[in-house]
C-alpha positions in Angstrom: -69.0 -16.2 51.3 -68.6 -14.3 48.2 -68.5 -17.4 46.2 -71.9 -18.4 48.2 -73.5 -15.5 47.3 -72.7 -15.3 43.6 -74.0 -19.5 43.6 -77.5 -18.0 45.6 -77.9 -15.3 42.7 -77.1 -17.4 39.7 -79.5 -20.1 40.9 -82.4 -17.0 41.8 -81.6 -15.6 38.6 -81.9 -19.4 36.4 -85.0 -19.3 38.3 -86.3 -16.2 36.9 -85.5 -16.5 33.7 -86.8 -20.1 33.8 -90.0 -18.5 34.9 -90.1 -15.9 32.6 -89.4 -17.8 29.2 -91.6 -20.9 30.1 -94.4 -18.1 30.4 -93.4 -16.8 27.1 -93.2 -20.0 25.3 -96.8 -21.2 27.3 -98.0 -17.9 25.1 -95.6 -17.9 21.9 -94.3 -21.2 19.9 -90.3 -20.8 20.8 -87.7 -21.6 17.7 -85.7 -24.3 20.0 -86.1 -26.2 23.3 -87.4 -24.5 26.3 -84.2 -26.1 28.1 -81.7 -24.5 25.5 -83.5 -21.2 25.7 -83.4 -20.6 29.7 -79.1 -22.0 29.1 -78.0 -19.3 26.8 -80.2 -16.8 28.4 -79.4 -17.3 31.6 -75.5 -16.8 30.9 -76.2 -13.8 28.7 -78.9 -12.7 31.9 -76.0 -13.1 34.2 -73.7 -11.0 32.6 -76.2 -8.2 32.2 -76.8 -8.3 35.5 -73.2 -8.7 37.5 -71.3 -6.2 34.7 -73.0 -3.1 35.7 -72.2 -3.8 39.6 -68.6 -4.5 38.5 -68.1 -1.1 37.0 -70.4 0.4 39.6 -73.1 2.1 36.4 -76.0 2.9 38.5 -79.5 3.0 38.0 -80.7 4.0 34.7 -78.4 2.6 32.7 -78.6 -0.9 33.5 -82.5 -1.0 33.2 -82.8 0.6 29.9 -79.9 -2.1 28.6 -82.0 -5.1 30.5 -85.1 -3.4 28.8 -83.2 -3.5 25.5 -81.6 -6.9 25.3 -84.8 -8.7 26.4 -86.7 -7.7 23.8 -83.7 -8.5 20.9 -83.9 -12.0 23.1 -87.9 -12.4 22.8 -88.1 -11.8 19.3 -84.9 -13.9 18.5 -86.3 -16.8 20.1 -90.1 -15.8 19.4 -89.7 -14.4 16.3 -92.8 -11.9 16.9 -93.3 -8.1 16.0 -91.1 -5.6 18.1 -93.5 -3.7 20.1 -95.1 -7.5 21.5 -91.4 -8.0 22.4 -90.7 -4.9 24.2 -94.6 -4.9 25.8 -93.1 -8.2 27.9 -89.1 -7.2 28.4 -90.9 -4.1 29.8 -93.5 -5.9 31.8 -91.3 -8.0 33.7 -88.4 -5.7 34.0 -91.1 -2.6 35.8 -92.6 -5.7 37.7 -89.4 -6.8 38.9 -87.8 -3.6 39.2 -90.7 -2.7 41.4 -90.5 -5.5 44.0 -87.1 -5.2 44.0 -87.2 -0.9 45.4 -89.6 -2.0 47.6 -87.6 -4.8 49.1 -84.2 -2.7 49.4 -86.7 0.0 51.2 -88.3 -2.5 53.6 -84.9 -3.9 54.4 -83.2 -0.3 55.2 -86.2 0.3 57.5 -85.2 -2.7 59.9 -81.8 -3.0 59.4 -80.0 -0.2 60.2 -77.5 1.9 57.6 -77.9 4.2 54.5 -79.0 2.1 51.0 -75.5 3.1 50.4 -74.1 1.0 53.1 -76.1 -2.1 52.7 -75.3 -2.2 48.6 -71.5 -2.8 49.6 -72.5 -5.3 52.3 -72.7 -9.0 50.3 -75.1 -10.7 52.8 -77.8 -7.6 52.5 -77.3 -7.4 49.3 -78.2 -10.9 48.3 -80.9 -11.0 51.2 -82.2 -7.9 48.8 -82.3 -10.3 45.4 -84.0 -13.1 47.2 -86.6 -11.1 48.4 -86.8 -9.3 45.0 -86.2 -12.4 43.0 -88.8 -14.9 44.8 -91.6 -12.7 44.8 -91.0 -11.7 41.1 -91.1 -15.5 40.1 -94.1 -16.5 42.6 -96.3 -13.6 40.6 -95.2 -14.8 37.3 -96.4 -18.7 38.5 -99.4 -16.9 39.6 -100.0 -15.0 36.6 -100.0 -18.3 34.5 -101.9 -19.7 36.3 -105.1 -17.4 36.9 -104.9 -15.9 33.5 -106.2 -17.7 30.2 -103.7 -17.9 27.3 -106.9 -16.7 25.4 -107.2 -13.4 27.3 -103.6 -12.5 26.7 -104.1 -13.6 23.1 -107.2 -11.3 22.7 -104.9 -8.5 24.4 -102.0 -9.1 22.2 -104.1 -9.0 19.3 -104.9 -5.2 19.3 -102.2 -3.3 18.5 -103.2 -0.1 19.8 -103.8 -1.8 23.0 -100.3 -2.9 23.1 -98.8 0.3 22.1 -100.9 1.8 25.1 -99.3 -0.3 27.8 -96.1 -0.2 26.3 -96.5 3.8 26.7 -97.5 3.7 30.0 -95.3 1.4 31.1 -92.7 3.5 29.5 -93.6 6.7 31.2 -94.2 4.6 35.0 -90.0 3.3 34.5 -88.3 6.4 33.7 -90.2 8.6 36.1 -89.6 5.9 38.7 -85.8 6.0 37.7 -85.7 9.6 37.7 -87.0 9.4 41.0 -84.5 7.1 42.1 -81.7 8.2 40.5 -82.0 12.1 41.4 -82.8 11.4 45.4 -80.2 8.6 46.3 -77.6 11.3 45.2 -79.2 14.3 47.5 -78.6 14.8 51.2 -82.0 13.1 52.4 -82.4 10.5 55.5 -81.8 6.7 55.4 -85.5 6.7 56.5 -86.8 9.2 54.0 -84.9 7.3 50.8 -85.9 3.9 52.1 -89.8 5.2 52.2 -89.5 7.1 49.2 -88.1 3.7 47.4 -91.2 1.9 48.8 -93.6 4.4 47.4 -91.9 4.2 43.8 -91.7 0.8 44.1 -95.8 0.6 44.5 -95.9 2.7 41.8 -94.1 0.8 39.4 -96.0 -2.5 40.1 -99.4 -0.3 40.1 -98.1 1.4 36.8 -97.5 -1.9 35.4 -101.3 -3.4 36.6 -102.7 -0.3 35.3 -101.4 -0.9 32.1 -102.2 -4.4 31.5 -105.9 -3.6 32.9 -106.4 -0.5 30.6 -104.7 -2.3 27.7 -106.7 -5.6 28.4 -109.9 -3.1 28.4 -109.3 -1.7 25.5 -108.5 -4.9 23.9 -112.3 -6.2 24.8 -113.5 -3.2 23.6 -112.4 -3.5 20.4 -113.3 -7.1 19.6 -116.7 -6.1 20.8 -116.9 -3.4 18.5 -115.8 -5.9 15.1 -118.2 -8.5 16.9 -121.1 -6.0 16.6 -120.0 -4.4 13.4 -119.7 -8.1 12.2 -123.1 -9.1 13.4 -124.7 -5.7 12.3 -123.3 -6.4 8.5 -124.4 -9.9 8.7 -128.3 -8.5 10.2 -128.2 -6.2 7.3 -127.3 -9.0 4.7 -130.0 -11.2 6.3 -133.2 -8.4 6.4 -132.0 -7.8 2.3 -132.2 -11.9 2.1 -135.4 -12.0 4.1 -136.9 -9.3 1.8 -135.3 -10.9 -1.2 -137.7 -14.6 -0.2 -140.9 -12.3 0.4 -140.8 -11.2 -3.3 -139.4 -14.9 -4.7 -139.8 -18.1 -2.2 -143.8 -19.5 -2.6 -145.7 -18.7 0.4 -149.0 -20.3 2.1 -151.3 -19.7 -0.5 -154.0 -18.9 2.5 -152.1 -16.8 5.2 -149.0 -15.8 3.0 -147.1 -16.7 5.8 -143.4 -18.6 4.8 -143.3 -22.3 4.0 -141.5 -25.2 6.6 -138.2 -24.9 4.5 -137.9 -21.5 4.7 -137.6 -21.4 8.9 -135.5 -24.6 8.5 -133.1 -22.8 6.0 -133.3 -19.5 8.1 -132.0 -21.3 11.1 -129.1 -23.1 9.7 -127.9 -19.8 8.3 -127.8 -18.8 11.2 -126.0 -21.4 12.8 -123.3 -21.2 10.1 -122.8 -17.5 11.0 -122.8 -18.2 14.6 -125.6 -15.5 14.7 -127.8 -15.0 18.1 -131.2 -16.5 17.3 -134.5 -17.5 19.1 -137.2 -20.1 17.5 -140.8 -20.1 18.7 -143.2 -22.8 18.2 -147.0 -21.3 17.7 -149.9 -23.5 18.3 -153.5 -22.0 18.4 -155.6 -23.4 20.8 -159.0 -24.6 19.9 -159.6 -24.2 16.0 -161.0 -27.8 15.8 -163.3 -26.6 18.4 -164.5 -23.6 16.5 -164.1 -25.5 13.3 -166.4 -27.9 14.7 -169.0 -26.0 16.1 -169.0 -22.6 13.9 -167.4 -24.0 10.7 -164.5 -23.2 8.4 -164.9 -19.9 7.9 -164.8 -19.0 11.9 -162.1 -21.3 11.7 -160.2 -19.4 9.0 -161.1 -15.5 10.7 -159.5 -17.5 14.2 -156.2 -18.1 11.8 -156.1 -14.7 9.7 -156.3 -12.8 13.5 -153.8 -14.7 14.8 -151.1 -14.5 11.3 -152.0 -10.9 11.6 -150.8 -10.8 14.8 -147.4 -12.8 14.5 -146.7 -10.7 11.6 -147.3 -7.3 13.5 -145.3 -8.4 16.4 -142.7 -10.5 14.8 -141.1 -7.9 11.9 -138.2 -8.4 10.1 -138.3 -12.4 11.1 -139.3 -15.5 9.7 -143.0 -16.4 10.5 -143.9 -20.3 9.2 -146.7 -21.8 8.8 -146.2 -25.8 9.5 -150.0 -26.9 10.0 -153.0 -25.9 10.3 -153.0 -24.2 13.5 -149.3 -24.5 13.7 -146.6 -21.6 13.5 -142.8 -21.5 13.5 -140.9 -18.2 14.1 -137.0 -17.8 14.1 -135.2 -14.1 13.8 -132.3 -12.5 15.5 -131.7 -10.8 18.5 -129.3 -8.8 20.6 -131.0 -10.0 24.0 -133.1 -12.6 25.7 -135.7 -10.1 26.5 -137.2 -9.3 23.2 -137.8 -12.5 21.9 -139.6 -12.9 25.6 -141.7 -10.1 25.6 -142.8 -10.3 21.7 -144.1 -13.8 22.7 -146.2 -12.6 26.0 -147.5 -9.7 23.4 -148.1 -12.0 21.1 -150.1 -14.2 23.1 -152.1 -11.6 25.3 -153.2 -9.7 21.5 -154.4 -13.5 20.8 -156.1 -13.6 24.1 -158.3 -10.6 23.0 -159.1 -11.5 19.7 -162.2 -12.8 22.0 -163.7 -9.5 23.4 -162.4 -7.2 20.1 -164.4 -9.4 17.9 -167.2 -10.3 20.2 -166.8 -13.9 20.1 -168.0 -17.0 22.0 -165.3 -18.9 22.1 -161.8 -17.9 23.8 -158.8 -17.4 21.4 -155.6 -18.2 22.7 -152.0 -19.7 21.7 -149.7 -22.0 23.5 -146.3 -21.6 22.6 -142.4 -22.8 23.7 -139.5 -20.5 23.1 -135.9 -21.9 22.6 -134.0 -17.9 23.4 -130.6 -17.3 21.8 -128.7 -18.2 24.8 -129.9 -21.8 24.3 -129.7 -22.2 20.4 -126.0 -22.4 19.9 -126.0 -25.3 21.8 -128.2 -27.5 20.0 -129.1 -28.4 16.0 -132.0 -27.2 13.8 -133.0 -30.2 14.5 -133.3 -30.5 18.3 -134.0 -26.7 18.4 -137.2 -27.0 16.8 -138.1 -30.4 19.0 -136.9 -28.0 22.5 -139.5 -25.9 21.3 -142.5 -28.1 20.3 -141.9 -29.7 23.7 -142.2 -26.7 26.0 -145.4 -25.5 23.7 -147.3 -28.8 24.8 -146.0 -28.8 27.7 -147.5 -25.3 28.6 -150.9 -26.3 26.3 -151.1 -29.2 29.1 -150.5 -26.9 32.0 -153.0 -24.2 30.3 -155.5 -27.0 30.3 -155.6 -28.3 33.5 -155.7 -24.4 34.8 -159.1 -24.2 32.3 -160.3 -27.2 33.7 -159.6 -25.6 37.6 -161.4 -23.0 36.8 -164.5 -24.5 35.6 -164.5 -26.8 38.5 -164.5 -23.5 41.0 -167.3 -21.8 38.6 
């Protein structure tokens, strides 16, 4: 039976280990075969693991040495910085060490005898590891699965995050061993010890979610805050670049509005940088009308109200003219609303060039945004055509609305 048992454990334990490294190599390159890796580690595992029973060292001891020769193991094999090492031996050791209290304390509930009893009886014993074991190994599967290698990358990145879980990890096991240590030696109930290792059991498993959650937070929050320090440096280098063309890049010579190139050149810098940006294509509606029936110089007031305009509501960005009556706007932006709501601004102020001026014929735009969550997934190119597309496409629907409306008049 002995010999049964010992069989069960090493194959449980080969398991463990098999799931443990193969999620270590699925996040670190390993220096050898995963194959020769869960060998030697699996006999070295064993021996950690059946020497302190032999000698009967209880508790603390044995964790703080699994703690220890995992991590020598990790960065042996993984060749990474120490503190990434001990973050995983102590990750898998609390997680484990968790399950396992909790199984131990579920079996003493329904089997009767002291935790004493049932640790010198080989059948509970190894029903104990199985159920502490299994578990261990189906989370770890789990884990793998659910989580992206790029979220633990982005965790394992920030140092600070790492040393954070590492501490509270830290403080979780040895006040869960203290626990442990201090109450199976006192005169308390089977009942009350079997609960109490249930309760530090949760505890262990919540310590060890609450520091992968907290760290993983923390993590985010960082590469947020280079990400906007990043893009703020990079907004600051392009308003200096943007002022640097106003004084030297030639202009319209009638609106003093950018050039074609200029918007053109605007956006691929921005691609490059993998900035957020939004392109507008401007048409004015009408100006052959009023070119046609109050001549050019209507024609040119129309234009000068409407560059006015664009370059009240569109600051610090790149306002084009491409035609005539034609307008291209690209510029940055933290959200999708701005670039929105500059746009309806823009073409409601158009709207009353009409009755500020007292005019007879209506003023208006039509226009077709491309926001920043669309430009990064398209060219200059095919930005610029997305945008001249829904601008016709909303001249067309404008003009069968006009034409509605004279029908009904």
């Amino acid at each position: 039976m002995e010999t049964i048992n010992a069989l069960i454990f090493f194959l449980l334990l080969l398991l463990y280990n098999y799931a443990m490294f193969a999620y270590n190599s699925f996040i670190y390159m390993p220096r050898m075969e995963l194959w020769k890796i869960i060998f030697l580690t699996s006999i070295i595992n064993s021996l950690l693991f059946i020497i302190p029973q032999a000698i009967h060292i209880d508790n603390i001891g044995p964790m703080v040495l699994y703690v220890i020769c995992y991590t020598i193991q990790f960065n042996y094999i993984y060749k990474k910085n120490f503190l990434s090492c001990l973050f995983f031996s102590m990750a898998f050791m609390l997680n484990l060490y968790g399950i396992g209290l909790m199984s131990g304390g579920v079996i003493s509930l329904v089997v009767p005898g002291s935790l004493a009893v049932h640790r010198t009886d080989s059948v509970l014993r190894m029903i104990t590891t199985i159920f502490s074991l299994l578990p261990a190994i189906l989370e770890i599967v789990i884990i793998r699965a659910v989580i992206k290698k790029e979220k633990i990358d982005r965790f394992l990145s920030h140092r600070k995050s790492v040393q954070m879980a590492v501490l509270i990890m830290g403080i979780v096991f040895l006040y869960s061993l203290t626990v442990i240590n201090v109450n199976n030696y006192q005169m308390i109930d089977d009942i009350r010890i079997a609960v109490l290792n249930i309760k530090v059991g949760l505890i262990c498993i919540t310590g060890f979610l609450i520091a992968i959650g907290y760290g993983y937070i923390f993590a985010i929050m960082n590469l947020y805050q280079k990400q906007f320090e990043n893009y703020a440096t990079l907004i600051q280098k392009e308003q200096e670049s943007i002022h640097e063309l106003s004084l030297t890049v030639q202009k319209d010579s009638f609106t003093g509005l950018y050039l074609r190139d200029v918007a053109i050149e605007r956006m691929q810098f921005y691609k490059k940088n993998s900035m957020q940006f939004y392109t507008i294509f401007v048409d004015m509606d009408g100006l052959k009308t009023v070119n046609d029936i109050y001549g050019h110089n209507e024609g040119d007031f129309y234009i000068q109200q409407v560059v006015e305009i664009l370059k009240r509501n569109f600051i610090g960005t790149i306002v084009s003219r491409i035609g005539g009556d034609e307008f291209l706007i690209t510029g940055t932006s933290y959200d999708l609303d701005t670039p929105l709501q500059n746009t309806l601004m823009l073409y409601e102020e158009v709207k009353a060039i009409k009755v500020k001026n007292d005019k007879h014929y209506n003023t208006s735009i039509s226009y077709g945004l491309v926001n920043i969550d669309e430009t990064a997934r398209f060219d200059v190119e095919n930005i610029i055509k997305i945008a001249d597309e829904r601008m016709y496409e909303f001249k067309q629907v404008n003009k069968k609305e006009r034409k509605v409306k004279k029908i009904y008049k």
